[in-house]
C-alpha positions as CSV (number, residue, x, y, z in Angstrom):
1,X,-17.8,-3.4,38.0
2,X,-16.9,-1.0,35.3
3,X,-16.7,2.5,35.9
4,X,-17.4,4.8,33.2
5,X,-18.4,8.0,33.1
6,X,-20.2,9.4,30.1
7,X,-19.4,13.4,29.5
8,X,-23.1,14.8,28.3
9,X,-21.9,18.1,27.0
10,X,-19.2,17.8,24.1
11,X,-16.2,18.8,25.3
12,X,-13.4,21.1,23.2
13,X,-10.3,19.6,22.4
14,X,-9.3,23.1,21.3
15,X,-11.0,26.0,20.7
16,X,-12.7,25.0,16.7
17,X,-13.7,21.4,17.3
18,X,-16.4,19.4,19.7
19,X,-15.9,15.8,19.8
20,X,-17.5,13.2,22.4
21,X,-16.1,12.3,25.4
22,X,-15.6,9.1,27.4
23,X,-13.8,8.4,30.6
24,X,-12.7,5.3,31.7
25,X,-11.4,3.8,35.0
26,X,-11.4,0.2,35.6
27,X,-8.0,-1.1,36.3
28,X,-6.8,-3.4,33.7
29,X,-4.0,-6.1,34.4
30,X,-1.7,-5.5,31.6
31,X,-2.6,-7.9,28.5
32,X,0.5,-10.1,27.4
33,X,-0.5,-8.4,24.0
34,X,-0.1,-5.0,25.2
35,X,2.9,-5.2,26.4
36,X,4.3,-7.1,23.3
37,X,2.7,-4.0,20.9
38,X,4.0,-1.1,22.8
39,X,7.6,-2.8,22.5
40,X,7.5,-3.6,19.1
41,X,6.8,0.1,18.6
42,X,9.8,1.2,20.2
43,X,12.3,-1.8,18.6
44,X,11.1,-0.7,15.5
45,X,11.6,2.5,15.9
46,X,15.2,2.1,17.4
47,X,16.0,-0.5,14.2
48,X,14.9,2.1,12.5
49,X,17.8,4.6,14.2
50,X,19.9,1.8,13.4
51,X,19.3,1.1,9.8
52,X,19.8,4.9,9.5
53,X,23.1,5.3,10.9
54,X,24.2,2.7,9.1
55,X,22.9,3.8,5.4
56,X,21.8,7.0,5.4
57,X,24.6,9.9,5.7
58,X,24.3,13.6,6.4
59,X,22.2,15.1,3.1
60,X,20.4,12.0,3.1
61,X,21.7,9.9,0.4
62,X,21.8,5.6,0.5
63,X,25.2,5.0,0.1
64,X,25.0,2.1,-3.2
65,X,25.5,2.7,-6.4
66,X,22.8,4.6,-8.0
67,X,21.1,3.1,-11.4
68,X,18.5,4.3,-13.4
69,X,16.4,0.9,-14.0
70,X,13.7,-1.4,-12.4
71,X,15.8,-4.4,-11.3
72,X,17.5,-1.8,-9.2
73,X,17.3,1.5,-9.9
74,X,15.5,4.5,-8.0
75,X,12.2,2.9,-7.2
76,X,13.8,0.6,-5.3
77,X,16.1,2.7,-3.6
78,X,13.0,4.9,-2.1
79,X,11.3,2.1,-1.4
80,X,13.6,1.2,1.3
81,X,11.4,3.3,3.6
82,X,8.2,1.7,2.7
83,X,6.0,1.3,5.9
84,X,7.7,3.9,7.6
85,X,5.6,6.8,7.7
86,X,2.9,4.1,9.0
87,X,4.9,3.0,11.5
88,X,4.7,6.5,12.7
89,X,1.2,6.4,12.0
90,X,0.6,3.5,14.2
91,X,2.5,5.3,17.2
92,X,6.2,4.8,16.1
93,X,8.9,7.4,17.7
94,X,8.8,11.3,16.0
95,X,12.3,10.5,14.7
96,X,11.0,8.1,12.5
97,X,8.8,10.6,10.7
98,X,12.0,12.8,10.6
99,X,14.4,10.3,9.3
100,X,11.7,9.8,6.7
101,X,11.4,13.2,5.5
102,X,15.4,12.6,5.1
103,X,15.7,10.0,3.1
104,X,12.8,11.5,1.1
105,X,15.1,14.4,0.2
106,X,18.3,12.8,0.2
107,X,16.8,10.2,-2.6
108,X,15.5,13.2,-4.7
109,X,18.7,14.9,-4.9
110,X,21.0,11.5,-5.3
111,X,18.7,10.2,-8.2
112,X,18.3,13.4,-9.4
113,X,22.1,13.6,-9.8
114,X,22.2,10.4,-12.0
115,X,22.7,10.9,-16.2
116,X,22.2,7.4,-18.2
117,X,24.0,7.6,-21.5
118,X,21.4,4.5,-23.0
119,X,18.0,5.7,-22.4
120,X,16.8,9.1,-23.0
121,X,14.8,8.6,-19.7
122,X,17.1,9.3,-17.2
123,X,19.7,11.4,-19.5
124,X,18.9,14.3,-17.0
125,X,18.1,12.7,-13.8
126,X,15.5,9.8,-12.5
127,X,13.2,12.7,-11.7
128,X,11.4,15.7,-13.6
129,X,10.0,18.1,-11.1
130,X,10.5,15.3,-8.3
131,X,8.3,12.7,-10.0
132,X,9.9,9.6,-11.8
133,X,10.4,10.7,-15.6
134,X,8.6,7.4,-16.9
135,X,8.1,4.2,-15.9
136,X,5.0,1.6,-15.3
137,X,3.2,1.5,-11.6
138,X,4.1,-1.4,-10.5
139,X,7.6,0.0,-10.1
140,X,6.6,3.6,-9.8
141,X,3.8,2.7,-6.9
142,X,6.3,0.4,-5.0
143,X,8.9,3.3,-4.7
144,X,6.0,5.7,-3.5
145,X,4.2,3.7,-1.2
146,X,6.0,5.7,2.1
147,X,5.0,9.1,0.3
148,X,1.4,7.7,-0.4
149,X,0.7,7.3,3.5
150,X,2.6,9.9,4.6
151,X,-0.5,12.5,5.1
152,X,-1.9,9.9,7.7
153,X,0.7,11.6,10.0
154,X,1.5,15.1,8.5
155,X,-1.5,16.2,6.6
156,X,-0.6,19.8,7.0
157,X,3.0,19.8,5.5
158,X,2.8,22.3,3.3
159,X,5.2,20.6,1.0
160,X,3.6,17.3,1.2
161,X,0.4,18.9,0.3
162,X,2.0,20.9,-2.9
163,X,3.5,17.4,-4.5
164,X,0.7,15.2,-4.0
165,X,-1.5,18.2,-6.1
166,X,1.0,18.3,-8.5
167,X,1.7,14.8,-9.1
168,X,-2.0,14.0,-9.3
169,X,-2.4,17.1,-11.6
170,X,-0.1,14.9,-14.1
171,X,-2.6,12.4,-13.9
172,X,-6.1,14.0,-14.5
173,X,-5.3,16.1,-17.6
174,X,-4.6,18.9,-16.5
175,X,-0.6,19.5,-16.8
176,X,0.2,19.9,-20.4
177,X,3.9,18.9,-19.5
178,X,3.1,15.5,-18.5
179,X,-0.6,14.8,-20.7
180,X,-0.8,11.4,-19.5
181,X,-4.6,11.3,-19.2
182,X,-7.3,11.3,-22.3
183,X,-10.0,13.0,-21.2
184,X,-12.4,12.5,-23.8
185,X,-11.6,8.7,-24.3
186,X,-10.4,8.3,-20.3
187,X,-7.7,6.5,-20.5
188,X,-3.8,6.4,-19.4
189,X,-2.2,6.6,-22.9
190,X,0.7,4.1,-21.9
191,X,2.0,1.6,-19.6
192,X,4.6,4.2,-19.4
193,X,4.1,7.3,-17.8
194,X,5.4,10.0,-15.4
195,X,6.4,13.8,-15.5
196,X,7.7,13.5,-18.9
197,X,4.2,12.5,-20.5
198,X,3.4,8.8,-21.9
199,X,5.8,6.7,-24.0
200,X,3.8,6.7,-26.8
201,X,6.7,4.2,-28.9
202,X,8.1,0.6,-28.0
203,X,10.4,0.5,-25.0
204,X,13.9,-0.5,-25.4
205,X,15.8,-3.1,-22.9
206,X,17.8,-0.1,-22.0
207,X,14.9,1.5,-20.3
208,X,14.1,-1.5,-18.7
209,X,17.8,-2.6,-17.4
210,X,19.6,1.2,-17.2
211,X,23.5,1.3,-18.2
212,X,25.7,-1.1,-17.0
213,X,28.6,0.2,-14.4
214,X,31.7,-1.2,-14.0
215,X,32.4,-3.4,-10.8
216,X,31.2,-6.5,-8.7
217,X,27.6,-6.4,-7.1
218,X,26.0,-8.2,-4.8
219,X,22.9,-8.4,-7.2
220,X,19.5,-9.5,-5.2
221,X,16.9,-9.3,-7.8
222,X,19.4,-11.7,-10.0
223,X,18.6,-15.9,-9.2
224,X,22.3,-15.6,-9.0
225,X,23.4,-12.6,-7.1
226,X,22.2,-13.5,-3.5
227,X,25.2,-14.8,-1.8
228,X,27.9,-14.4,-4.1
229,X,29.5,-10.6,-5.9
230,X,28.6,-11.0,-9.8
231,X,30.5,-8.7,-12.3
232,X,27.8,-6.1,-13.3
233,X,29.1,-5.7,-16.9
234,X,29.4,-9.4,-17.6
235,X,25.9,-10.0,-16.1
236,X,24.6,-6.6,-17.9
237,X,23.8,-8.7,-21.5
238,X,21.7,-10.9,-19.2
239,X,19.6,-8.1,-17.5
240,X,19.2,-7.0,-21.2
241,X,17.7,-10.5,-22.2
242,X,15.6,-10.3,-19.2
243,X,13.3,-7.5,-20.5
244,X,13.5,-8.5,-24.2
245,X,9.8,-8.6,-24.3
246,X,8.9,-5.9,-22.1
247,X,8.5,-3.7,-25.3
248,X,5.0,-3.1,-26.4
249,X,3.6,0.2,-24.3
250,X,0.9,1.6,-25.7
251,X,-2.3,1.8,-24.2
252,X,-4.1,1.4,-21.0
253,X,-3.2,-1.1,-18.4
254,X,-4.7,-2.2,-15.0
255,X,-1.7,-1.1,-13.6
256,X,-2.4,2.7,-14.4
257,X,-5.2,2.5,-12.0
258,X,-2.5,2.3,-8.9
259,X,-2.4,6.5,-10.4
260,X,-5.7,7.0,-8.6
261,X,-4.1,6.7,-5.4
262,X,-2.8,10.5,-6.0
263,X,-6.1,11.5,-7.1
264,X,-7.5,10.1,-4.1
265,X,-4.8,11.7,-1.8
266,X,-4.8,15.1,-3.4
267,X,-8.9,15.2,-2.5
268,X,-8.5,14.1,0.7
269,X,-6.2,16.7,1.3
270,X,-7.6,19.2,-0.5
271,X,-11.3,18.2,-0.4
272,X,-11.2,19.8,-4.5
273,X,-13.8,17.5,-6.1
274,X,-11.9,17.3,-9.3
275,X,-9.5,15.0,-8.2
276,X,-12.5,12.7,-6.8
277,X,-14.2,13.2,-10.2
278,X,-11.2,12.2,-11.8
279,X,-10.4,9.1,-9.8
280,X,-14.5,8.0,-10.5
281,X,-14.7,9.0,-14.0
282,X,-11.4,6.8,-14.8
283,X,-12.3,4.0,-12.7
284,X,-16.1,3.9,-14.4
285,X,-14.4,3.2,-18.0
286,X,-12.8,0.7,-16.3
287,X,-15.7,-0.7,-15.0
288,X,-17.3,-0.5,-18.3
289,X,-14.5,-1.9,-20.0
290,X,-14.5,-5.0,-17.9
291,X,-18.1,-5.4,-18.3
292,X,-17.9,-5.4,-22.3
293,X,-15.1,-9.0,-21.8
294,X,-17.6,-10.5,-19.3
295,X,-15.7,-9.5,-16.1
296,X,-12.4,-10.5,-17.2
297,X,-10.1,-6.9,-16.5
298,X,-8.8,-6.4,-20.0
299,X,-4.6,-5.7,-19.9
300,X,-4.8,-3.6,-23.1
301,X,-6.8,-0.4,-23.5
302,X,-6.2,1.0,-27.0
303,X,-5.4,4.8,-27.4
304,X,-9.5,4.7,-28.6
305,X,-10.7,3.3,-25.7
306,X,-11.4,-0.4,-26.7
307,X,-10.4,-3.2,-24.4
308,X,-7.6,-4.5,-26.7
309,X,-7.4,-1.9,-28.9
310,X,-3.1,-2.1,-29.2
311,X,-3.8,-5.9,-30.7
312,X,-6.6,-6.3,-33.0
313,X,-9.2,-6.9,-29.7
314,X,-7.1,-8.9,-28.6
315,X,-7.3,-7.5,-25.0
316,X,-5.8,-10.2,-22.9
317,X,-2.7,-9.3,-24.5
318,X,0.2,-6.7,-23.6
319,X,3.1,-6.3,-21.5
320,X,2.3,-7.3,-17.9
321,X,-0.8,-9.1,-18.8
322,X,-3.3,-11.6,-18.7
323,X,-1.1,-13.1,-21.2
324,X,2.6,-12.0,-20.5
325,X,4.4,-15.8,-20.7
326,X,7.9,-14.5,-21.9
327,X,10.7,-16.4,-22.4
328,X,13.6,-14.4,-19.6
329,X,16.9,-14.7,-21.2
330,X,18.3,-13.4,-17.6
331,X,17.0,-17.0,-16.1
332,X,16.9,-18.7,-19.7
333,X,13.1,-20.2,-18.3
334,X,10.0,-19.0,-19.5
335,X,8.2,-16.5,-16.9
336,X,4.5,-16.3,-16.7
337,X,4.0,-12.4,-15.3
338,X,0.6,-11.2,-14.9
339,X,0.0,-8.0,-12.8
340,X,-3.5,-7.0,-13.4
341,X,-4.8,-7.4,-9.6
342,X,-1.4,-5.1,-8.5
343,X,-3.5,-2.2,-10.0
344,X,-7.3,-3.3,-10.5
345,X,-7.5,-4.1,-6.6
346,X,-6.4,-0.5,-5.4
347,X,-8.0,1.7,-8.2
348,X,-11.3,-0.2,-7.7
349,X,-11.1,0.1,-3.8
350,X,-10.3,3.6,-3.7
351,X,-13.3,4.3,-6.1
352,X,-15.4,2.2,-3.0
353,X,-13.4,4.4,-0.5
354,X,-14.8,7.5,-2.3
355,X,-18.5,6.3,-2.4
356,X,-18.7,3.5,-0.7
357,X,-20.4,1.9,-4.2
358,X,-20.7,-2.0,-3.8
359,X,-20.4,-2.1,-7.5
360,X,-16.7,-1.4,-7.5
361,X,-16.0,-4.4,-5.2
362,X,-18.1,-6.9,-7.5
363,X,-15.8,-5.9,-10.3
364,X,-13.4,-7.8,-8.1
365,X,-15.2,-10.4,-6.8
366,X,-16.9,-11.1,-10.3
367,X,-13.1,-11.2,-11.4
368,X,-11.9,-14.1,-9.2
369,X,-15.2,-15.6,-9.5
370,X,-14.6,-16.1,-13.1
371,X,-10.7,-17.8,-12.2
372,X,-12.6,-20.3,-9.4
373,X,-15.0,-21.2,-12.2
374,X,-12.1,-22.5,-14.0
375,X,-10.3,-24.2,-10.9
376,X,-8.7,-27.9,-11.0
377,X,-8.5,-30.4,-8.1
378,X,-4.9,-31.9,-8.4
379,X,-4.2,-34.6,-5.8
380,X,-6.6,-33.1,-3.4
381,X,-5.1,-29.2,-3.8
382,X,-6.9,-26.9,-6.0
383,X,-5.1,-25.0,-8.4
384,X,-6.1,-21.7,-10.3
385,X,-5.4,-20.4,-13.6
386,X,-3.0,-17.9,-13.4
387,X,-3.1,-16.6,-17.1
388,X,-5.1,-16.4,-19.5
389,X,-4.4,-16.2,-23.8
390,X,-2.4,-18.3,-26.2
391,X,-0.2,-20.3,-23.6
392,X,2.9,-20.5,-26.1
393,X,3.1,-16.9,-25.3
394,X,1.7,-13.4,-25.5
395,X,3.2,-12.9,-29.2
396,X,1.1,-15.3,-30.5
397,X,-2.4,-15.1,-31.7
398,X,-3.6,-18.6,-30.9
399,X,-7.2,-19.2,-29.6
400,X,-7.4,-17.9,-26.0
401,X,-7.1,-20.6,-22.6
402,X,-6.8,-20.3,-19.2
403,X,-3.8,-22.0,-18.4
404,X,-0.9,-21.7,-15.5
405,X,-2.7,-23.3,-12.8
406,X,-1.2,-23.2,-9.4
407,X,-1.8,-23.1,-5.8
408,X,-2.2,-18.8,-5.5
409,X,-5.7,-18.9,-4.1
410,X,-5.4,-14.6,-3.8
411,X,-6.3,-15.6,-0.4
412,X,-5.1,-12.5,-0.1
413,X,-7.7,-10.8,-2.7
414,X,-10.3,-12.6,-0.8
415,X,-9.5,-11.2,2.6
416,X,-9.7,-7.3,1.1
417,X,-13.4,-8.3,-0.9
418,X,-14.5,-9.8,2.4
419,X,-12.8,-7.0,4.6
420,X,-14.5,-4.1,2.1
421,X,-17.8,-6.2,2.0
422,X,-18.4,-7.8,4.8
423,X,-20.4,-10.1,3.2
424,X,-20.8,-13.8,4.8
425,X,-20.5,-15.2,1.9
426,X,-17.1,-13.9,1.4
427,X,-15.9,-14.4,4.5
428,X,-17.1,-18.5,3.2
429,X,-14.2,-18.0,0.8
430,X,-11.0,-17.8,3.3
431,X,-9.4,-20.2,5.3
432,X,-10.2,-19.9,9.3
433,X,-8.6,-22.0,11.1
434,X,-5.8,-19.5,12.1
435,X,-4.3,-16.3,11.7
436,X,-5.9,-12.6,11.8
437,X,-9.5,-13.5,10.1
438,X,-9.7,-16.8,12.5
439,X,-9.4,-14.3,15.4
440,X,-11.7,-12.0,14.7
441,X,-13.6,-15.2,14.3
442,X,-12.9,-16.0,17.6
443,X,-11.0,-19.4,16.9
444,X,-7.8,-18.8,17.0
445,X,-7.1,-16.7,20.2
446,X,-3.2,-16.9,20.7
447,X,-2.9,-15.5,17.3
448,X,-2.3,-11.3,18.5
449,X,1.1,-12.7,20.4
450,X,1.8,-15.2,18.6
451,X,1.7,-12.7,15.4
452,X,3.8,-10.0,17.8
453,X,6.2,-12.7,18.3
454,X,7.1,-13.0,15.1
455,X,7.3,-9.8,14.0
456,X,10.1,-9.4,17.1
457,X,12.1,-12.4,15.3
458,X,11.3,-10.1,11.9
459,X,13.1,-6.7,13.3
460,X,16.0,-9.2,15.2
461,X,16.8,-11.1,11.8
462,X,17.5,-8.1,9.9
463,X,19.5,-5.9,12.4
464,X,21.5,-9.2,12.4
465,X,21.9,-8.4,8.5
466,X,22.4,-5.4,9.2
467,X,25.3,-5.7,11.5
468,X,26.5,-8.8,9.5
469,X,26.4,-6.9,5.9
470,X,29.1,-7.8,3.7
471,X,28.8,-5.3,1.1
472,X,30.2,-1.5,1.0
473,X,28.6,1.5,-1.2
474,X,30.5,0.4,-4.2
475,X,29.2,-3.4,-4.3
476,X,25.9,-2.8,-3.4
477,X,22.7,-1.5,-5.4
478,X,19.7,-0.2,-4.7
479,X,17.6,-3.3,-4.2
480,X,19.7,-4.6,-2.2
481,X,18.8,-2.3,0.7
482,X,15.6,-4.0,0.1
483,X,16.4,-7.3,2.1
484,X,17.5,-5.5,5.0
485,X,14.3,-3.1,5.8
486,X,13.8,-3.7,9.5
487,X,10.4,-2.5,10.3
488,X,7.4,-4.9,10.7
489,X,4.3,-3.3,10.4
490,X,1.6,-5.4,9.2
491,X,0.6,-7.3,12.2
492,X,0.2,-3.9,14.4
493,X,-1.9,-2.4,11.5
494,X,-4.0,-5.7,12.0
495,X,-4.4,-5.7,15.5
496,X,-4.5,-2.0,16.8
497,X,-6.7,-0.8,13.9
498,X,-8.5,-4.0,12.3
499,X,-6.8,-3.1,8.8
500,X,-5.0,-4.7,6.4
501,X,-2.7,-4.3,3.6
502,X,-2.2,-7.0,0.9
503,X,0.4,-8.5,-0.8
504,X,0.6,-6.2,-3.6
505,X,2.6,-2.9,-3.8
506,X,0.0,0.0,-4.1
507,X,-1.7,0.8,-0.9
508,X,-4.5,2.9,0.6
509,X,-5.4,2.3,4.3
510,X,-8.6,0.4,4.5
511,X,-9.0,0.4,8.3
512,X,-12.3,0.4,10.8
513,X,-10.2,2.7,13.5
514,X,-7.3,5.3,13.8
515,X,-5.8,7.2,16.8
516,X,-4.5,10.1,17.7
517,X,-2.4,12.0,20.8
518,X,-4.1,14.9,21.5
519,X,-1.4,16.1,24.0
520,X,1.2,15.7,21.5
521,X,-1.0,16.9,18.6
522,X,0.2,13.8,16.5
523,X,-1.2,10.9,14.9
524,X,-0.8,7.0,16.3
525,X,-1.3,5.7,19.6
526,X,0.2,7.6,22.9
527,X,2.8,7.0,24.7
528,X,1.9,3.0,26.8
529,X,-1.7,2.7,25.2
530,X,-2.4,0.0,23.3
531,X,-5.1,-1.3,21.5
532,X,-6.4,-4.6,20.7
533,X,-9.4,-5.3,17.5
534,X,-10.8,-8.1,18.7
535,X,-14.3,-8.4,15.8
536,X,-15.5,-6.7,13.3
537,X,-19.0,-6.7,11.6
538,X,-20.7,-5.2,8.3
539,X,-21.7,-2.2,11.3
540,X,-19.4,-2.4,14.6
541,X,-16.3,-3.1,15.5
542,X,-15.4,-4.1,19.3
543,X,-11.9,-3.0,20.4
544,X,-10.3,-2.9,24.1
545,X,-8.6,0.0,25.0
546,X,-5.6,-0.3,27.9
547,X,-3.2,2.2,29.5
548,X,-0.3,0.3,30.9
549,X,0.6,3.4,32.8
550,X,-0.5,2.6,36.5
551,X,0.6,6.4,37.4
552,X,-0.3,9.0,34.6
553,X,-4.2,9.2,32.5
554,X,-3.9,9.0,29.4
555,X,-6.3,10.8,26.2
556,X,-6.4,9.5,22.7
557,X,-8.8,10.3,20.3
558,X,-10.1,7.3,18.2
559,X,-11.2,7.9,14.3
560,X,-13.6,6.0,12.3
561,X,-11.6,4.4,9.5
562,X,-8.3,5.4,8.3
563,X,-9.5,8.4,6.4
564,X,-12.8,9.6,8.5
565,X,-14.8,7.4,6.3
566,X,-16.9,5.9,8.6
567,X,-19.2,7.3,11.3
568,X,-19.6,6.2,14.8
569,X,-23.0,6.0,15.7
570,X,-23.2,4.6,19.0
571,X,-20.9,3.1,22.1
572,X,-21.8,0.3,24.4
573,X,-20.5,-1.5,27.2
574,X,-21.9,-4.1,29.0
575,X,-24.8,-2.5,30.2
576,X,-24.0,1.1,28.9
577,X,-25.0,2.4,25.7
578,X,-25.2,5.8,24.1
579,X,-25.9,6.7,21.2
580,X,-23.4,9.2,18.6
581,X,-23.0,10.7,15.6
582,X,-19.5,11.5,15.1
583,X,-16.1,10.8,13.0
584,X,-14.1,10.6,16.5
585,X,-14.6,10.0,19.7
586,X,-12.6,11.4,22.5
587,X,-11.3,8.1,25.3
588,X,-9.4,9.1,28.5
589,X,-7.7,6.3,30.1
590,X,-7.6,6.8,34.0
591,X,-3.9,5.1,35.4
592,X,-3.5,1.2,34.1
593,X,-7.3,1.4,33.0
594,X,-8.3,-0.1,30.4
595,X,-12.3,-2.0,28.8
596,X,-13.5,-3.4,26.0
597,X,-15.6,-0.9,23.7
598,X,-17.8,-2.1,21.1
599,X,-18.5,0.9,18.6
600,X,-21.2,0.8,16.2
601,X,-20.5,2.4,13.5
602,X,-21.8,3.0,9.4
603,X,-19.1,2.1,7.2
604,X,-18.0,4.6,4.3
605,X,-20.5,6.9,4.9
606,X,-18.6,10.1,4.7
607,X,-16.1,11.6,2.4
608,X,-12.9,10.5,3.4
609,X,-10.2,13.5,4.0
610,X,-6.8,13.5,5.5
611,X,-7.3,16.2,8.4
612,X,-5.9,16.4,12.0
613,X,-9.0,15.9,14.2
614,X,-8.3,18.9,16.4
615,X,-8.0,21.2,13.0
616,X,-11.5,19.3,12.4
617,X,-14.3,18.3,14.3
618,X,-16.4,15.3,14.5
């Protein structure tokens, strides 16, 4: 029988915080599962030492050759450390936090050494006061997506904490450097944007593609560069031809919203409310906007305010849009390239983080409501609409259509509504029988190994690149880095902490649970604990809880939700309930103990804040 011992006074963790106490000794045989996460955690962090002494030297830089650009200029470079700071996060080694912070540093001062001769952009460097000088969100959100979660393990870095305020500052209005932000009509004033202020004028190809420099490149982002050395200046007419119409960049896009995320990090840190009424009062003319065109998110915001204000109403249009079929001179196809749920999906989620407002997630479920309306069965599969305007292209002005179909589902979409909701009816919309939403389902039990197993393969394959690289610093570039990235995270964020991060490139961490080591006063999971999510409902989630130490306790401190936005209000256990009302809860782990815990718990009920739960009660 289980032996738990329920603590009835609250017991200090330090001398400024109170948090409840549970204690738990029934010897667990060590779950296959267990096992397989705490080992992933270390070979990622060791492939982690290893892509690092391979490609990152002593002040930090990548050794490549350093473009300004989007095919392969900084945002790709920094983006070579992506899910690190969450691997930390999830319980990855200290080292891995530090190599971070080095190759944060290192990237600023190599990119902040590069001069362009062909764009006014980068003429002094790829970064203004150690924000990108312009450029859209996709790219600007994939290069940041390390910074953006690095306060889920260093919340207190002084540093940190002065750059996320500042960054967000050139967001809001408030920096009359960088006056991105309308105020009075609330919107972003281009697709363009960054410490130098918007680009209020047509883009040129040149601030698309960069300069060319002379050699041979292994180029990945090029159809033809994977595999073989292209000449950079013989190819460079190409990368021009590729962004020939990437021009028009005026006005509000649904890509600006991925900007909210430093609004939403700066309050969390900060806990000032006018970066929360910023990130709602931006979000809201969204929401209003894509009310007026029937639930369609509108890819052009005129400078006034009205959903397609740049062309004549026309609000489907504009670069990256609804209707963005280009031809690519780089590929000589036409491209269809719509990226309005890259930034509509995390600026209307981190408005429902805020609040916890149902009305921001049925923006997005209205949204792919709308494409499923328009679905077509083709030989039994059913295919989507991908786009939506004059299907000769975006430069026309031909009646609008859906067209593009094809077999993208946004399964993925789906799975964040449902996750956020919790609503049956979503959950109707996704596939179940297998993978992560199967097993919480309970019908697909093997998947937690079977997931583990192949995120092993993931971190072998690409120290195998690694090792097996055939490029040097002066035939490689930035992106290329990309392909060799050999942490896996997604799977552990999944199982330990029942969250989940999308396909897209902008990322908040919508999670039910978080953990901490109170003995190292760090965040993640300590030293041979594991954790295992194993269902979640719209108001508990059950999770079992091991050691797989069988001769030292362990203590960790679990967290409702990634940011403190939910609030436990109960445990139970078999037969043993008690009821809570707390943020954390404090579980000691007697030698190779281990149950399962079902929390209940109310979702986004709190203001969500970045805080060390020591520094912070419950």
């Amino acid at each position: 029988m289980l032996r738990m011992i329920w603590l009835v006074l609250l017991t200090a963790i330090s001398a400024h915080t109170e948090m409840p106490v549970i204690r738990i000794d029934t010897p667990m045989s060590p779950p296959a599962w267990a096992l397989m996460e705490r080992a992933l955690l270390e070979a990622n962090s060791r492939a982690v030492e290893r892509f690092a002494k391979e490609y990152i030297d002593s002040r930090g830089y990548l050794p490549h050759t350093p473009r300004w650009g989007t095919l392969d200029g900084p945002d790709d470079a920094i983006e070579t450390y992506y899910n690190w700071t969450l691997l930390h996060a999830l319980g990855g080694n200290d080292n891995v936090l530090e190599l971070y912070r080095k190759g944060l540093e290192g990237h600023l001062a190599q990119y902040g050494e590069l001069r362009t001769k062909l764009t006014e952009l980068a003429k002094n460097g790829a970064y203004y006061r150690e924000f990108i000088t312009q450029s859209d969100w996709f790219h600007t959100g994939e290069g940041m997506r390390g910074f953006l979660l690095y306060g889920l393990s260093d919340p207190d870095d002084p540093v940190f904490r002065e750059r996320m305020s500042r960054f967000a500052e050139m967001y809001i209005g408030h920096d009359p450097e960088a006056p991105n932000y309308d105020p009075d009509r609330k919107v972003i004033k281009s697709i363009w944007t960054g410490s130098l202020g918007p680009m209020l004028r047509k883009a040129t190809v040149y601030d698309w593609a960069g300069d060319p420099v002379p050699g041979r490149f292994h180029i990945l982002h090029s159809p033809y560069g994977r595999g073989r050395m292209l000449d950079l200046e013989a190819w460079y007419p190409r990368m021009l031809a590729h962004c020939d119409e990437y021009l028009d960049s005026v006005g509000d896009h649904p890509l600006n919203m991925g900007a909210t995320l430093l609004g939403l990090n700066a309050f969390m840190l900060s806990g000032q409310s006018k970066y929360r009424d910023w990130v709602l009062e931006y979000i809201n003319a969204w929401l209003e906007r894509t009310e007026s065109t029937g639930g369609m998110i509108p890819t052009n915001v005129g400078l006034g305010g009205e959903p397609g204000g740049e062309y004549g109403g026309q609000w489907w249009k504009g670069t990256y849009g609804w209707n963005f079929t280009i031809f690519d001179g780089e590929t000589q196809r036409i491209a269809h390239r719509n990226m309005v749920a890259t930034g509509a999906w995390p600026g209307f989620s981190n408005a429902y983080l805020l609040t916890g407002n149902p009305k921001y997630i049925d923006a997005l479920r209205r949204q792919l409501d709308i494409l499923y309306e328009h679905k077509r069965v083709v030989n039994g599969r059913t295919m989507l609409p991908q786009m939506y305007g004059d299907p000769r292209g975006y430069k026309f002005g031909g009646d609008p259509e859906f067209y593009h179909y094809t077999a993208n589902l946004f399964l993925d979409r789906l799975t964040e509504i449902y996750l956020w909701s919790m609503d049956r009816d979503d959950l109707a919309r996704i596939p179940k029988e297998e993978g992560w939403i199967a097993f919480l389902e309970g019908s697909d039990p093997d998947y937690p190994v079977r997931a583990l197993q192949q995120d092993f393969d993931y971190v072998r394959r690409r120290v195998e690149l690694i090792s097996n690289d055939p490029t040097s610093p002066d035939t490689r570039l930035a992106d290329w880095l990309l392909n060799l990235v050999p942490v896996a995270t997604d799977h552990l964020t999944q199982l330990t902490m029942g969250g989940y991060f999308s396909s897209g490139k902008l990322w908040a961490l919508h999670s039910r649970l978080r953990y901490f080591d109170p003995e190292s006063r760090r965040a993640g999971l300590p030293p041979d604990v594991a954790a295992l999510v194993e269902r979640l409902t719209a108001d508990s989630v059950t999770v079992t809880l091991v050691n797989l130490d069988p001769v030292q306790p362990r203590t960790l401190i679990v967290q409702a939700g990634g940011y403190r936005e939910h609030e436990f209000t109960a445990i139970r256990m078999d037969d043993f309930s008690r009821r809570i009302e707390s943020g954390v809860v404090v579980v000691e782990l007697g030698p190779g103990a281990g149950a399962q815990l079902e929390f209940a718990m109310r979702r986004y009920a709190r203001s969500p804040k970045l805080v060390q739960p020591w520094d912070d009660g419950g």
